[in-house]
C-alpha positions as CSV (number, residue, x, y, z in Angstrom):
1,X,-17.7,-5.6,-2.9
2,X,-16.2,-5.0,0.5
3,X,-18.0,-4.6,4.0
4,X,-15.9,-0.8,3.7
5,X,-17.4,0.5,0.2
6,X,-19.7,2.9,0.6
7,X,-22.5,1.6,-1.0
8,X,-25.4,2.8,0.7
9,X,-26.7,6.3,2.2
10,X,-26.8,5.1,5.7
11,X,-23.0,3.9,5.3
12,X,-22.3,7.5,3.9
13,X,-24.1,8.8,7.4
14,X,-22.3,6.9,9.5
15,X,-18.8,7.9,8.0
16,X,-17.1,9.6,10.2
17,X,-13.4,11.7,9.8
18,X,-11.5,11.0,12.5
19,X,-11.3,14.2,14.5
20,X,-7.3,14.3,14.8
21,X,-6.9,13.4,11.5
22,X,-3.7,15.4,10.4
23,X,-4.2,16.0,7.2
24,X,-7.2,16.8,4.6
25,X,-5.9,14.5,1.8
26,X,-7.7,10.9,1.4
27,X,-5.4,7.7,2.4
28,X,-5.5,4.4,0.1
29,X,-8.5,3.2,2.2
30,X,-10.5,5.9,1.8
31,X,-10.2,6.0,-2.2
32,X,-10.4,1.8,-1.8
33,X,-13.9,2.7,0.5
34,X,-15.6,5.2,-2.4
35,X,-15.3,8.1,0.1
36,X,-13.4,10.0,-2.5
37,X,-16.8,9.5,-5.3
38,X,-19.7,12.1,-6.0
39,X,-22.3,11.0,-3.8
40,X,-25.0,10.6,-6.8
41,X,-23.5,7.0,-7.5
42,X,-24.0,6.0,-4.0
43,X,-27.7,7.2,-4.5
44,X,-27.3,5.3,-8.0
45,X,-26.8,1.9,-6.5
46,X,-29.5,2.6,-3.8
47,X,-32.2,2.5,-6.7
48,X,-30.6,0.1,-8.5
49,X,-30.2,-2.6,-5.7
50,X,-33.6,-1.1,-4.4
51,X,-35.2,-2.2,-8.0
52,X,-32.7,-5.8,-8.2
53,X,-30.7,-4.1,-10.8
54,X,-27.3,-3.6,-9.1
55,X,-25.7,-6.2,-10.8
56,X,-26.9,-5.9,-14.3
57,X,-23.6,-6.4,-17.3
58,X,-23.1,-3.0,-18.5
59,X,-19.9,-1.8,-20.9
60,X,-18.5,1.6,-20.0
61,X,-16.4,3.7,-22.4
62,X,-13.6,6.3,-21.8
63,X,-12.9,9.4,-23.9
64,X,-11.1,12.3,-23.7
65,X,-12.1,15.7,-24.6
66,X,-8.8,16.6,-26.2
67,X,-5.5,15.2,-27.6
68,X,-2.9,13.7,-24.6
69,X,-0.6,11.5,-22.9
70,X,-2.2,8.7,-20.8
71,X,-1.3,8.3,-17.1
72,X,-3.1,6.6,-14.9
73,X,-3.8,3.5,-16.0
74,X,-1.6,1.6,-13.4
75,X,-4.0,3.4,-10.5
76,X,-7.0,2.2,-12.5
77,X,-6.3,-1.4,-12.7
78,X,-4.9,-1.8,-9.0
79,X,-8.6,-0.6,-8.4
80,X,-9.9,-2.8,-10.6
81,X,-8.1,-5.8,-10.0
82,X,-10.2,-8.7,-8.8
83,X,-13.5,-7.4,-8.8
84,X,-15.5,-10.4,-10.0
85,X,-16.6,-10.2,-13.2
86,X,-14.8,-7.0,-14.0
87,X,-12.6,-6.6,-17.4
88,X,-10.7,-3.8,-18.9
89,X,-8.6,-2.8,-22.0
90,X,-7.3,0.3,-22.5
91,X,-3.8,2.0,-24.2
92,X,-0.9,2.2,-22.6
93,X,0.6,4.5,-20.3
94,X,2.4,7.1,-22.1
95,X,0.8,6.4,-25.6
96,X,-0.9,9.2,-27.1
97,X,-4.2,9.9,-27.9
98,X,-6.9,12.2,-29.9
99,X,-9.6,14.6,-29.0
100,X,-12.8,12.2,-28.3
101,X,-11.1,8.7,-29.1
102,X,-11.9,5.9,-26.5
103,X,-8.9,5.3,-24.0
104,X,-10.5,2.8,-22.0
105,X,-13.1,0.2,-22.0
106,X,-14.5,-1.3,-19.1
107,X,-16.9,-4.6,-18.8
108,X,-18.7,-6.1,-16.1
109,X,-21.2,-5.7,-13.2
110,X,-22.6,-2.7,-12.8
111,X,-22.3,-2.3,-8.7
112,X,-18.7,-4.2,-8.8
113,X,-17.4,-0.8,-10.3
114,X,-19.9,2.0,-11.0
115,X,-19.2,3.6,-7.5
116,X,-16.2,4.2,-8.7
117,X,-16.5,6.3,-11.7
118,X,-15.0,9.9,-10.1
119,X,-11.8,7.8,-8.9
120,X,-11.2,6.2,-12.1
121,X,-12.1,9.4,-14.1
122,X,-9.4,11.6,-11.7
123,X,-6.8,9.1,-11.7
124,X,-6.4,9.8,-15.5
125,X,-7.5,13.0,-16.0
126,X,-5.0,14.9,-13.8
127,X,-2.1,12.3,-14.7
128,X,-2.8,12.6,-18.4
129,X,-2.9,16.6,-17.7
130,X,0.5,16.5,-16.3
131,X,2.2,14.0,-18.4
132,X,1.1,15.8,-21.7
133,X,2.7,19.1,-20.5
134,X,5.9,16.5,-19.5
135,X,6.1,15.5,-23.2
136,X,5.5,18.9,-24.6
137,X,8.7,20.0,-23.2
138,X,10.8,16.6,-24.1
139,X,9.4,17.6,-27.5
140,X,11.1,20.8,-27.2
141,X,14.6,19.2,-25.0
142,X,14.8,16.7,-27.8
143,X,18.0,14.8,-26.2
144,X,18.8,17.5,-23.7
145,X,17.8,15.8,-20.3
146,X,14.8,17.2,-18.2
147,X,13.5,16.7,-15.1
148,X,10.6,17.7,-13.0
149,X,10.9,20.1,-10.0
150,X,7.2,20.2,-9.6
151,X,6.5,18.7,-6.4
152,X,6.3,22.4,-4.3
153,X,3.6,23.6,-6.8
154,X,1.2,21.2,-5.4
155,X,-0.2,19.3,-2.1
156,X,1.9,16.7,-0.8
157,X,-0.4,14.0,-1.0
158,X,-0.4,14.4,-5.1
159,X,3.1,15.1,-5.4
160,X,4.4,12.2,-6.4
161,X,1.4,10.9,-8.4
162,X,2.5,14.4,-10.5
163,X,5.9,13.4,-11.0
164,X,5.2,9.7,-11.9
165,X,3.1,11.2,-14.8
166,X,5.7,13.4,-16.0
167,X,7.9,10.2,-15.8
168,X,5.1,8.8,-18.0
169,X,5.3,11.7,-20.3
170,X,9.0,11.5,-20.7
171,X,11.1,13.4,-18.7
172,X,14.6,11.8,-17.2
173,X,13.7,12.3,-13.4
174,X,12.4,13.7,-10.9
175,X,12.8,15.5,-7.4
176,X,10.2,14.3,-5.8
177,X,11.7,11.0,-4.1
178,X,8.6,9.3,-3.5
179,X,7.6,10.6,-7.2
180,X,10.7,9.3,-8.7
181,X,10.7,5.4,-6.6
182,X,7.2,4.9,-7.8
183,X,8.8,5.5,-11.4
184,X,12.1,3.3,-11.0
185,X,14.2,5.6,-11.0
186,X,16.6,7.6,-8.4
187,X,15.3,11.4,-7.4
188,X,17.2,13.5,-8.7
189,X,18.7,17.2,-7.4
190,X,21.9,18.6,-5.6
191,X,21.5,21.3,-3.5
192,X,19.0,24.9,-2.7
193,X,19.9,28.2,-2.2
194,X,19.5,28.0,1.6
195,X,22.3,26.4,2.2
196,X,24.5,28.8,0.4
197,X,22.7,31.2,2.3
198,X,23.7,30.1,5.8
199,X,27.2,29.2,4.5
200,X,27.9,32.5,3.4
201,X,29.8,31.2,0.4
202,X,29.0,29.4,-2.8
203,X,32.8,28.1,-3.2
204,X,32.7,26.7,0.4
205,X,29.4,24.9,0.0
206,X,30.8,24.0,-3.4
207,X,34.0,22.1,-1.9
208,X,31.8,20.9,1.0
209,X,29.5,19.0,-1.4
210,X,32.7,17.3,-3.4
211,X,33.7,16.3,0.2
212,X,30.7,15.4,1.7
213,X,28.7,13.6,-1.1
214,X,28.7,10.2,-2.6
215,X,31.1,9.5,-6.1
216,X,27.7,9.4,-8.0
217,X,26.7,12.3,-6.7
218,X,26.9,14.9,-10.0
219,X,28.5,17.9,-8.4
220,X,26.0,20.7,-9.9
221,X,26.6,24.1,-8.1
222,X,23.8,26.9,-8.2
223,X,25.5,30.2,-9.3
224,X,23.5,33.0,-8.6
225,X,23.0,33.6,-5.1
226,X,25.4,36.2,-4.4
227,X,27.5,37.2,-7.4
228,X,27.4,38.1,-11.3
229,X,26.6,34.7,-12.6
230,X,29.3,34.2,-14.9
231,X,31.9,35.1,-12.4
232,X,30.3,32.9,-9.6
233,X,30.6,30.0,-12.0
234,X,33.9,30.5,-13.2
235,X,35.1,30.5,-9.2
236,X,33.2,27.4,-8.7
237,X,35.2,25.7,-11.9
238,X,38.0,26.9,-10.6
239,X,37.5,25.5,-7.3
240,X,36.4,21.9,-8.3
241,X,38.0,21.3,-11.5
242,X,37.4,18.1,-13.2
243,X,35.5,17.4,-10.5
244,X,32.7,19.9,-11.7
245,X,29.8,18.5,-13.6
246,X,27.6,21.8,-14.1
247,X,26.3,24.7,-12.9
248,X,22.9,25.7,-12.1
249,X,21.0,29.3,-13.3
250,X,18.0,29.9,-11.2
251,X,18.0,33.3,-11.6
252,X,14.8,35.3,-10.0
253,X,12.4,37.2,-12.3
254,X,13.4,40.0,-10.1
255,X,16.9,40.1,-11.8
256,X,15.2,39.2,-15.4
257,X,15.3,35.5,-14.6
258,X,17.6,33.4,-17.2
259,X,17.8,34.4,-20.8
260,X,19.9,33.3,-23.6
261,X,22.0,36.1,-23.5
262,X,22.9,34.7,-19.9
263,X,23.5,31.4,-20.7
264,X,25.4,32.3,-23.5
265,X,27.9,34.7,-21.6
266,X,28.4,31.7,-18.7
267,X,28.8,29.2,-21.5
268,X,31.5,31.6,-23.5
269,X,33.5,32.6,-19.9
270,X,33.6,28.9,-19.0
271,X,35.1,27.9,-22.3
272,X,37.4,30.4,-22.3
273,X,39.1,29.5,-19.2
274,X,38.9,26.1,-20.4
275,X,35.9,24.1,-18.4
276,X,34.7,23.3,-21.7
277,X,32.9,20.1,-19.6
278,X,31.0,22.2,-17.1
279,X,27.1,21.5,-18.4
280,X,25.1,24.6,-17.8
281,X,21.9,23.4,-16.0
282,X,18.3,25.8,-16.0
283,X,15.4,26.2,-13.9
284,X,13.0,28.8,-13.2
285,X,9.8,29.7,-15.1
286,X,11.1,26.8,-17.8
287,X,8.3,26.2,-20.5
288,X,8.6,24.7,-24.3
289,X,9.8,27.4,-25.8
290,X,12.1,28.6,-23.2
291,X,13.5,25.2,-23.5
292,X,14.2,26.0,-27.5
293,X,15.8,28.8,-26.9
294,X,18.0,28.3,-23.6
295,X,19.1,25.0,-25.5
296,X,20.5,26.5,-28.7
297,X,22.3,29.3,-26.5
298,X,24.4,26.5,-24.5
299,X,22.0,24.9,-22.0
300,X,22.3,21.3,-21.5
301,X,19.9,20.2,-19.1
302,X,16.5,21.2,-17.8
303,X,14.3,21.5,-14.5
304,X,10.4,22.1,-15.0
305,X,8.3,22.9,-12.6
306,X,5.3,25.3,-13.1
307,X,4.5,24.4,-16.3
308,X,3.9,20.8,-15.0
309,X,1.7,21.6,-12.6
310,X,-0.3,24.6,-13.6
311,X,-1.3,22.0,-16.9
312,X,-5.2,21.7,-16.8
313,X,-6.2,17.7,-16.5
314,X,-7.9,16.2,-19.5
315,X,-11.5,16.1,-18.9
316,X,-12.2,12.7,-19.2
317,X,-16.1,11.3,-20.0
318,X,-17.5,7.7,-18.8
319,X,-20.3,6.6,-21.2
320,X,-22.6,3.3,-20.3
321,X,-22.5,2.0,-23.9
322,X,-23.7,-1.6,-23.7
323,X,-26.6,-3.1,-20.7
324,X,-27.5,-6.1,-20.5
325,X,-26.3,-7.0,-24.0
326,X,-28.5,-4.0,-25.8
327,X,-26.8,-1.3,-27.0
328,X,-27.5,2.3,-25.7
329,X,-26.4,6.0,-25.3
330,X,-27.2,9.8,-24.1
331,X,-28.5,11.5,-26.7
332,X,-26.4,12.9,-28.9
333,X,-23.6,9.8,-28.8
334,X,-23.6,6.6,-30.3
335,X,-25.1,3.5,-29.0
336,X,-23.0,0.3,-28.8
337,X,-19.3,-0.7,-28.6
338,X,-17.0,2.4,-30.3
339,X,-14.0,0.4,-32.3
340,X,-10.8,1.2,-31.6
341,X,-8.0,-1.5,-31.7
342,X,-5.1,0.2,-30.0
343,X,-6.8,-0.9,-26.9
344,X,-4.9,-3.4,-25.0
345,X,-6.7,-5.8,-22.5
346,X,-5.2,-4.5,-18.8
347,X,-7.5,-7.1,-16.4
């Protein structure tokens, strides 16, 4: 326990948000403090310590109210992480897991972790939420890269904990850059429409890029700003080449978004005139079975973003199973340790 937990009422009172703080969102401290907790568990460890029971062993179990992916788990134990007395098992990020099956056990004094039982219970359910939507649509992409263009759909602050989990969950990238560094990996993107738009041109900004931009740079053009899409991308190819790695459909729901039949035309025109290597790249609106169909009419890569984001977290339930050696339960679960051996000792 730190001087900075909240674990008492008269702490709680005397916290006070600074009044220039810029933004709403809570900083690493603030989580670290227990600001970001239901305030029942602070009232929790006033009886307890009131009564000499803060400390008392206790063994807490995890379960989720439907099949998922797990994410989280890394924010979990660096929360965890040496507490005194404190041990945990649980699977592995990105394993799945069934409707009501334990994903995480944790062990140890009751006040060296109890505060913390929102926090631990929103660091998986949201990331599980969003990396089980992720895997949904790899399902459905099989080899066919995707990546997530989520980060717009959501505040700032939980961008990149969003696009981590759909790492988790199995996409190739991300746009996000934090998102993407806290994965390993490179962000990943080319260019929006605004630029075209000020440019006036989709060829210009088209040459500008294969000027301006690094060797490793893919050079992915978007092709529907201005013109017919299959024209637009055929005056790109022609522009660039070999140089050309793809072109992008984005088109708005306004001009009946991307279908097949597009994709199909802009993959047939570009063959025809020989840019048999030019990869046709999709966004917009993209969900499983869009991803089925757009791929078997020529697409060959992917960017998700709504269906990400607008996934519903996995509620996520913390049972007290085991205290002081005795096992116990709420009525209608249990009592005692619940087996499951896929659980993997974390701290």
């Amino acid at each position: 326990m730190t001087a900075q937990e909240l674990t008492s009422l008269e702490r709680v009172r005397n916290l006070r948000p600074a009044p220039d703080r810029l933004f709403h969102s809570a900083t690493h401290e603030e989580i670290l403090q227990g600001a970001t907790t239901d305030i029942y568990f602070v009232r929790t460890y006033e009886l307890l310590h009131h009564m000499g029971l803060g400390a008392t062993p206790v063994v807490a179990e995890i379960f989720a109210r439907r099949g998922g992916v797990l994410a989280g788990v890394e924010e979990v134990k660096n929360l965890l992480a040496g507490r005194e007395g404190v041990r945990m098992w649980s699977l592995d990020e990105g394993e799945e897991f069934e409707a009501k099956e334990v994903v995480m056990r944790i062990e140890g004094p009751y006040d060296k972790f109890g505060l913390f039982e929102t926090v631990l219970l929103g660091f998986l359910a949201s990331s599980s939420g969003w990396a089980t939507a992720a895997r949904e649509c790899k399902r459905a992409a099989g080899d066919t890269p995707v990546y997530c263009f989520g980060a717009r759909h959501v505040h700032p602050a939980v961008a990149p904990v969003m696009e981590r989990a759909a790492i988790v969950g199995g996409f190739d990238g991300a746009s996000c850059i934090l998102g993407a560094k806290l994965a390993g990996r490179e962000p990943s993107g080319t260019v929006p429409h605004a630029v075209i738009l000020i440019m006036g041109d989709t060829v210009e900004v088209a040459k500008v890029y294969d000027k301006v931009m690094p060797p490793d740079a893919p050079r992915l053009v978007l092709v529907d700003t201005f013109h017919d899409e299959a024209e637009e991308a055929l005056r790109v190819a022609e522009a660039l080449g070999d140089h050309l790695h793809g072109v992008r459909l984005d088109t708005p729901g306004e001009r009946g978004g991307v279908t097949p039949e597009l994709v199909r035309e802009v993959r047939a025109r570009l063959d025809q005139k020989g840019f048999q290597h030019v990869k046709i790249f999709v966004s917009g609106g993209i969900t499983p079975e869009r991803i089925v169909e757009l791929k078997a009419a020529g697409a060959a890569a992917f960017g998700v973003g709504s269906y990400i984001t607008a996934a519903p977290p996995i509620d996520m339930t913390m049972d007290l199973k085991v205290v002081s050696g005795v096992p116990v339960a709420k009525r209608g679960r249990i009592p005692g340790i619940t087996p499951n051996p896929r659980l993997k000792r974390q701290i």
